[in-house]
C-alpha positions as CSV (number, residue, x, y, z in Angstrom):
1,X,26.7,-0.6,7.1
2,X,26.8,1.3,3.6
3,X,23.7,2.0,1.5
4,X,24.7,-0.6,-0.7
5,X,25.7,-3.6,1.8
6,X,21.8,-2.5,3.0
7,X,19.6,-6.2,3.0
8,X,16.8,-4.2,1.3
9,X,19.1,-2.0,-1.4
10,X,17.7,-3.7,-4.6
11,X,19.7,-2.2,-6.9
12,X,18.1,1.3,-6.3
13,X,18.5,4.5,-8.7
14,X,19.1,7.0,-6.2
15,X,19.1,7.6,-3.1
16,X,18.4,11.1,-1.9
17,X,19.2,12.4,2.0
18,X,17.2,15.5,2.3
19,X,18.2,18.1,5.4
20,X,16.5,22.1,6.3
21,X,18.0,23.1,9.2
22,X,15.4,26.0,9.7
23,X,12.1,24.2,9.3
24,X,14.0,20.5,10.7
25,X,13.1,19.0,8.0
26,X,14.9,15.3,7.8
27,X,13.4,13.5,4.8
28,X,14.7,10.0,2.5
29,X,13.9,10.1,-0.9
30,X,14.5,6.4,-2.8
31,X,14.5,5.9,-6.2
32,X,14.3,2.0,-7.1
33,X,13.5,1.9,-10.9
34,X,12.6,4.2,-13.6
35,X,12.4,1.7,-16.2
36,X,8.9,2.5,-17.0
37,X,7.9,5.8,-16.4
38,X,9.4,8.3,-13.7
39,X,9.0,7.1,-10.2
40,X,6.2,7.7,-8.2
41,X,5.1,7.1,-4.6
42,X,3.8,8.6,-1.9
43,X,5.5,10.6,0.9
44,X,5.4,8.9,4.9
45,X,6.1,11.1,7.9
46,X,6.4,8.7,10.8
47,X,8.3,9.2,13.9
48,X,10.9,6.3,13.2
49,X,13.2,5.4,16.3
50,X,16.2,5.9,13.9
51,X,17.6,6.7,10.3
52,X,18.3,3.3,9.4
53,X,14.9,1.9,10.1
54,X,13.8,4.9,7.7
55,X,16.3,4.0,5.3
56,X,15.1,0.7,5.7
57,X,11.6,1.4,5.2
58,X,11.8,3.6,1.9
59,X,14.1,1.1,0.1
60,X,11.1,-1.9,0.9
61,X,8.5,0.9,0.0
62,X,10.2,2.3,-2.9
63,X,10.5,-1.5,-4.7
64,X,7.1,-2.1,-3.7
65,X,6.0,1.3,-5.5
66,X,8.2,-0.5,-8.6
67,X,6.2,-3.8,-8.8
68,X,3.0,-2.0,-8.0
69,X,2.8,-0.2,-11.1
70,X,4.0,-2.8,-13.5
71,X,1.6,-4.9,-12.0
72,X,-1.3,-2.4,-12.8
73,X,0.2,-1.9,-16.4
74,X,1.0,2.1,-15.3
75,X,3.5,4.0,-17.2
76,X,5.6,4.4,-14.8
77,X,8.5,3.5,-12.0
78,X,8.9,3.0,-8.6
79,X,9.6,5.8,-5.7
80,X,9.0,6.6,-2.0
81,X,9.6,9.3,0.6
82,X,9.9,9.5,4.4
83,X,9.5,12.5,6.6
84,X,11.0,11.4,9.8
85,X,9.4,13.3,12.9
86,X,6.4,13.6,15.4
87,X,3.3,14.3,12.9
88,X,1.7,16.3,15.7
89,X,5.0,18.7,15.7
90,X,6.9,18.9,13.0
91,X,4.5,19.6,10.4
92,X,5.0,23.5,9.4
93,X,4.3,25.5,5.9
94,X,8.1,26.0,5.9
95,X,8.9,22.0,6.7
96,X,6.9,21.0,3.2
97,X,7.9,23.8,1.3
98,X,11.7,23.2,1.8
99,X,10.8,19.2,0.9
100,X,9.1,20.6,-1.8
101,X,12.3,22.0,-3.4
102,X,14.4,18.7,-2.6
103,X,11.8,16.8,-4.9
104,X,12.0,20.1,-7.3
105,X,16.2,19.2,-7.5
106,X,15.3,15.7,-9.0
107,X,13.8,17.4,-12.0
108,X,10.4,14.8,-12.4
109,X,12.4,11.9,-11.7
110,X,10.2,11.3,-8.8
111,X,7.0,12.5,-8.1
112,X,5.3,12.3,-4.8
113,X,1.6,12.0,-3.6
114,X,0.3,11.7,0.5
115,X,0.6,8.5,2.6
116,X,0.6,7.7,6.1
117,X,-0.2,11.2,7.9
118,X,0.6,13.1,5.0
119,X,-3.4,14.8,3.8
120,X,-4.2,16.5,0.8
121,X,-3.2,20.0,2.4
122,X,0.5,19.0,2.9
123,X,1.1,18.4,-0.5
124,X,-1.1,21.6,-1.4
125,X,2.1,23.5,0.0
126,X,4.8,21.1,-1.5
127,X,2.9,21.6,-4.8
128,X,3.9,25.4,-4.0
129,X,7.7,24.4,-5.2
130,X,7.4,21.4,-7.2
131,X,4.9,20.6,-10.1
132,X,5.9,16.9,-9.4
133,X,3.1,16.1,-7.0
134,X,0.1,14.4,-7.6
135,X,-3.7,14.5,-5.3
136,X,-3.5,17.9,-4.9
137,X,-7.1,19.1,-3.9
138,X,-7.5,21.2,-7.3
139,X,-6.8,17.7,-9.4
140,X,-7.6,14.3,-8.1
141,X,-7.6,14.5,-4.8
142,X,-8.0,12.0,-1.8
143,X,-6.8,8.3,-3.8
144,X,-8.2,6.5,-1.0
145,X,-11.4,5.4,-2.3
146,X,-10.0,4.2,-5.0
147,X,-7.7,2.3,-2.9
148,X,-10.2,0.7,-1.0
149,X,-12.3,-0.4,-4.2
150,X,-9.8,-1.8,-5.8
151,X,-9.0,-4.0,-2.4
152,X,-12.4,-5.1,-2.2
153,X,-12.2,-6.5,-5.4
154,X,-9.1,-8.1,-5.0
155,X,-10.3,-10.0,-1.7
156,X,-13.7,-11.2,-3.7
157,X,-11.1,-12.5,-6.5
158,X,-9.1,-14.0,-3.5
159,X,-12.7,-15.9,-1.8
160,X,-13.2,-17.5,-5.4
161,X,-9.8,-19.0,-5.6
162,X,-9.7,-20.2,-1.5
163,X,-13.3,-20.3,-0.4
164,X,-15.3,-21.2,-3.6
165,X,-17.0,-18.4,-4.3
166,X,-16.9,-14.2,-4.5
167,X,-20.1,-14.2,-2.7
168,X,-19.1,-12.6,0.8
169,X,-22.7,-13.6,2.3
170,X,-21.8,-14.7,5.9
171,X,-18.1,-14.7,5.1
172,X,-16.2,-13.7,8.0
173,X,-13.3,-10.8,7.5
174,X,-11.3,-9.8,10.2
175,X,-10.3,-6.1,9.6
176,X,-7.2,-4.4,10.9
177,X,-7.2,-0.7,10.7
178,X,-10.5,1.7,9.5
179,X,-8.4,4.6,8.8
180,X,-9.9,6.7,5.2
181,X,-9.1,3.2,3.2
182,X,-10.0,0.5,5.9
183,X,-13.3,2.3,6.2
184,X,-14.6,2.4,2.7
185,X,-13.7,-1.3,2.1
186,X,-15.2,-2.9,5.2
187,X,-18.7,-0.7,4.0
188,X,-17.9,-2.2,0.6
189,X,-17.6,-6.0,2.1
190,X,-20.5,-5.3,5.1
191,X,-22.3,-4.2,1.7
192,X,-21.7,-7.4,0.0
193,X,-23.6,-9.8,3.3
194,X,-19.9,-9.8,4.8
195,X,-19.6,-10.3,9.0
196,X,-16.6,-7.6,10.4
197,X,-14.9,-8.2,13.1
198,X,-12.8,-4.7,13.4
199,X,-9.8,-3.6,15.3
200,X,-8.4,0.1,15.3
201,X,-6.8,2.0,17.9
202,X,-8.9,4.7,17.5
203,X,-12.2,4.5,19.2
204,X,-14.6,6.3,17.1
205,X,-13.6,4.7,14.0
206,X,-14.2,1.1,15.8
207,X,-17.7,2.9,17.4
208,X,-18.9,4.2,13.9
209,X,-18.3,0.7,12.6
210,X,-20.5,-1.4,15.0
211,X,-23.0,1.4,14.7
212,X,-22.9,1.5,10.8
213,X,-21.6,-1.7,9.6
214,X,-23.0,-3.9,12.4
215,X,-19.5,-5.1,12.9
216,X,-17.6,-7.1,15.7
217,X,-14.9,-5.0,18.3
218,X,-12.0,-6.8,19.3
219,X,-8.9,-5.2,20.9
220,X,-5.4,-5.0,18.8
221,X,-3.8,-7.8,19.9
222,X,-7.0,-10.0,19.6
223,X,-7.8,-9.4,15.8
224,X,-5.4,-12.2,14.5
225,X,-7.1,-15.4,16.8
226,X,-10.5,-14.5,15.9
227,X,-12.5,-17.0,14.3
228,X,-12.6,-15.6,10.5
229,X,-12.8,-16.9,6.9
230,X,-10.6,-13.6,5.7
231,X,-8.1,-11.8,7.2
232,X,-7.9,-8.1,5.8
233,X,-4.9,-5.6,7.3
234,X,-5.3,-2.4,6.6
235,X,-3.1,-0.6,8.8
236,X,0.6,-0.5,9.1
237,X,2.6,-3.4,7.6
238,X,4.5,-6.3,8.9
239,X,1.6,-7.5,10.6
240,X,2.0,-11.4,9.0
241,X,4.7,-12.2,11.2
242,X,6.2,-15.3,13.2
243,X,3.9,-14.9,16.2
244,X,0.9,-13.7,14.5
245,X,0.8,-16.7,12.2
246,X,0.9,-18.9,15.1
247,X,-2.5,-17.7,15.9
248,X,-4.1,-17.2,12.6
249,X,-7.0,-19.4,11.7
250,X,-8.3,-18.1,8.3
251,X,-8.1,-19.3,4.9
252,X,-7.2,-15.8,2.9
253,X,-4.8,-12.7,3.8
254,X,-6.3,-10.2,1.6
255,X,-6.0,-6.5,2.9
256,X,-4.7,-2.6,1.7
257,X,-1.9,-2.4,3.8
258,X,1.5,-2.3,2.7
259,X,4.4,-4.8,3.2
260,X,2.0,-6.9,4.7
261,X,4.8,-9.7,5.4
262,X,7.6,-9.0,7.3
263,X,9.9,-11.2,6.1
264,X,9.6,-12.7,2.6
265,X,9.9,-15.9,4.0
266,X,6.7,-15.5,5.4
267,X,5.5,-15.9,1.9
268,X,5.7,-19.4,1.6
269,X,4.7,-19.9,5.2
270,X,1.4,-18.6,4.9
271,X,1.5,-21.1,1.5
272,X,2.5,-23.9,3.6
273,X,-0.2,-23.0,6.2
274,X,-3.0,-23.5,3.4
275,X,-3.6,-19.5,3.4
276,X,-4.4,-17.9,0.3
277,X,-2.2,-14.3,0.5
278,X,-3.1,-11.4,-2.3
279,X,0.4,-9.4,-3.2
280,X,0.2,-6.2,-1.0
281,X,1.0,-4.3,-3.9
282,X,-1.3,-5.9,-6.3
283,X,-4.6,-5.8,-4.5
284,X,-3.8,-2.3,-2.8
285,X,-2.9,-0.6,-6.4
286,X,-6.2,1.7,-6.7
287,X,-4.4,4.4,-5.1
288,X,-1.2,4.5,-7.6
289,X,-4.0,4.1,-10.0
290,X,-6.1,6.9,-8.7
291,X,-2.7,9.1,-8.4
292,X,-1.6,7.9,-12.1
293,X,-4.8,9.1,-13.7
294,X,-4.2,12.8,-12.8
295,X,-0.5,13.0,-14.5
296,X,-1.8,11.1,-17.3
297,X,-5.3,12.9,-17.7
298,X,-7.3,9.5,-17.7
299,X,-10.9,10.0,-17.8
300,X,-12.9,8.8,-14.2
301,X,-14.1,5.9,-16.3
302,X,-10.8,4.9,-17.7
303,X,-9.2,5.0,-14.1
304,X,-12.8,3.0,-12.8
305,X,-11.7,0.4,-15.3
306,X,-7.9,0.2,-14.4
307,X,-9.0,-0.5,-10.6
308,X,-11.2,-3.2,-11.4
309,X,-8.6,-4.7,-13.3
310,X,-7.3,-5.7,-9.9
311,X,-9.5,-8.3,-10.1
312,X,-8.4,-10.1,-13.1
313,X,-4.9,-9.5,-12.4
314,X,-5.2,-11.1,-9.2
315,X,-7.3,-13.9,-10.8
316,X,-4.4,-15.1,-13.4
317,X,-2.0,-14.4,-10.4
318,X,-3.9,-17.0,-8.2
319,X,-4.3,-19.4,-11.2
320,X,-0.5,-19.3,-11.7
321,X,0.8,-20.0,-8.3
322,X,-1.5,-22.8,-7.9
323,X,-0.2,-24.2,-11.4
324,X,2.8,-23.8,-10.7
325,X,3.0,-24.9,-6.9
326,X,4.7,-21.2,-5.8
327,X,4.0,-18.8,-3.3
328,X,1.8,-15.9,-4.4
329,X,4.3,-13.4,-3.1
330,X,6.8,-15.1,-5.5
331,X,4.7,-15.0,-8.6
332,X,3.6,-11.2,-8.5
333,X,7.5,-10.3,-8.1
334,X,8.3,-12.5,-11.0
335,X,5.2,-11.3,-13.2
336,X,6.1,-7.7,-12.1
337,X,9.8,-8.3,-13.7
338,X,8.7,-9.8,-16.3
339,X,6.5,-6.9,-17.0
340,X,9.8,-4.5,-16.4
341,X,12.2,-6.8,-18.5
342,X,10.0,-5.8,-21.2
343,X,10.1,-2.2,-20.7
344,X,13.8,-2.3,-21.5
345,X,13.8,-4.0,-24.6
């Protein structure tokens, strides 16, 4: 199959292939849209059982990236990396630098930031190559708090439209995940009266959370038949699947993971199934926002306000699927476009 007979090419840019045979570095840059602004998105290093599902990946994440920061009115386009390798033994000084210099090649089209097991320090050594990087520990730093905010806010919007009311007093939200994002917005919700019930496969995480947030452990398998108003993932993505809906009992999918759905006809099943879903990459924009706020030297209170724009974005989202009789999947990508189709005029 060529790149562009690829299900998930979407009329991408660019498409970058990135080898170092001395540090092993095998890394996929993708491009999707620079309509707006150069593209930005953060870099993945995941041990993926093949090229094609990393192709795969970066073209779904790179899209995603494109719609995510229309949607939170950011200056700029959509772009994603992957690192393909075991975290625990590829990383090296030399590995990042020599990525560093493949982003340096595309001369600011694309700038990068961390993501899944890429930290702060990585991209303190790709930053040694490339002044396209963003959350380096001198600037902005860690956008996970952000992240998680913003999600928060986006699941309260979420209750109002599908439970009645953003009070999360004895709501019950089932949380996937309580990595550096999953954490901070399962204090935010516990915070807010909320009852966790809390899945991760690591143990401390899930310990700290029943000690600290008085939450519920289940094991990984268990967290989508719980009995739960919300269902929050904020782990890995294509977690709303065929046989997880067939055991999902709650009213709202609202959650900080990406590519939450694994097929987009998923989108109108959870619609059909009387679940309420918040866009992936609408509620979980914080970050991009966070990341944004660094190139563009907005002030913490300016990117504070951006975040919790999530809210009201996700508010007239809600209000137009529900007018309109649409999935909310649907809507975002069509508000996103609309958002783009402007940018070119």
């Amino acid at each position: 199959m060529s790149l562009f007979e690829h299900p998930e090419f979407d009329n991408h840019e660019q498409v970058v292939f990135c080898h170092d045979q001395e540090s092993g570095l095998k890394a996929i840059i993708a491009i999707h849209d620079t309509t707006l602004g150069p593209s930005l998105g953060g870099t993945r290093l995941w041990n993926y059982s093949s090229s094609g599902e990393a192709l795969t990946d970066v073209l779904r994440l790179s899209r995603g990236m494109t719609y995510k920061s229309a949607m939170a009115g950011l200056p700029l386009g959509g772009g994603k990396a992957v690192i393909i390798g075991d975290a625990k033994k590829i990383k090296s000084v030399e590995l990042f630098r020599a990525y560093g210099r493949f982003i340096e090649s595309l001369s600011g089209r694309y700038i990068t930031a961390e993501d899944v097991n890429i930290r702060t320090e990585d991209i303190d050594i790709v930053a040694k190559e490339t002044s396209h990087v963003a959350g380096t520990a001198d600037k902005a730093g860690d956008p996970s708090p952000h992240t998680a905010l913003g999600t928060y806010l986006g699941l309260k919007a979420a209750a109002k439209h599908r439970l009645g009311s953003e009070d999360l007093k004895g709501v019950k939200i089932a949380v996937q995940g309580l990595g550096s994002v999953g954490y901070d917005f399962a204090k935010y919700c516990a915070e807010d009266g909320a009852e966790l019930i809390v899945t991760d496969i690591n143990e401390e995480s899930v310990e700290r959370a029943v000690n600290e947030l008085g939450a519920k452990a289940v094991g990984l398998d268990e967290i989508y038949s719980v009995d739960a108003d919300i269902y929050a993932p904020c782990a890995l993505g294509a977690t709303i699947n065929d046989e997880t809906l067939k055991q999902l009992k709650v009213k709202v999918i609202a959650g900080s993971a990406n590519n939450q759905l694994a097929n987009p006809k998923h989108d109108q099943a959870v619609k059909d199934m009387g679940i309420l879903y918040a866009p992936d990459y609408v509620i979980n924009a914080g970050g991009v926002i966070h990341v944004c706020s660094e190139a563009a030297n907005m002030s913490l209170e300016e990117t504070d306000k951006r975040v919790r724009a999530i809210h009201d974005t996700l508010d007239k989202l809600f209000s137009r699927a529900k007018e309109e009789d649409r999935p909310t999947g649907v809507i975002a990508d069509e508000m996103a476009r609309e958002i783009i189709a402007k940018g070119k005029q």
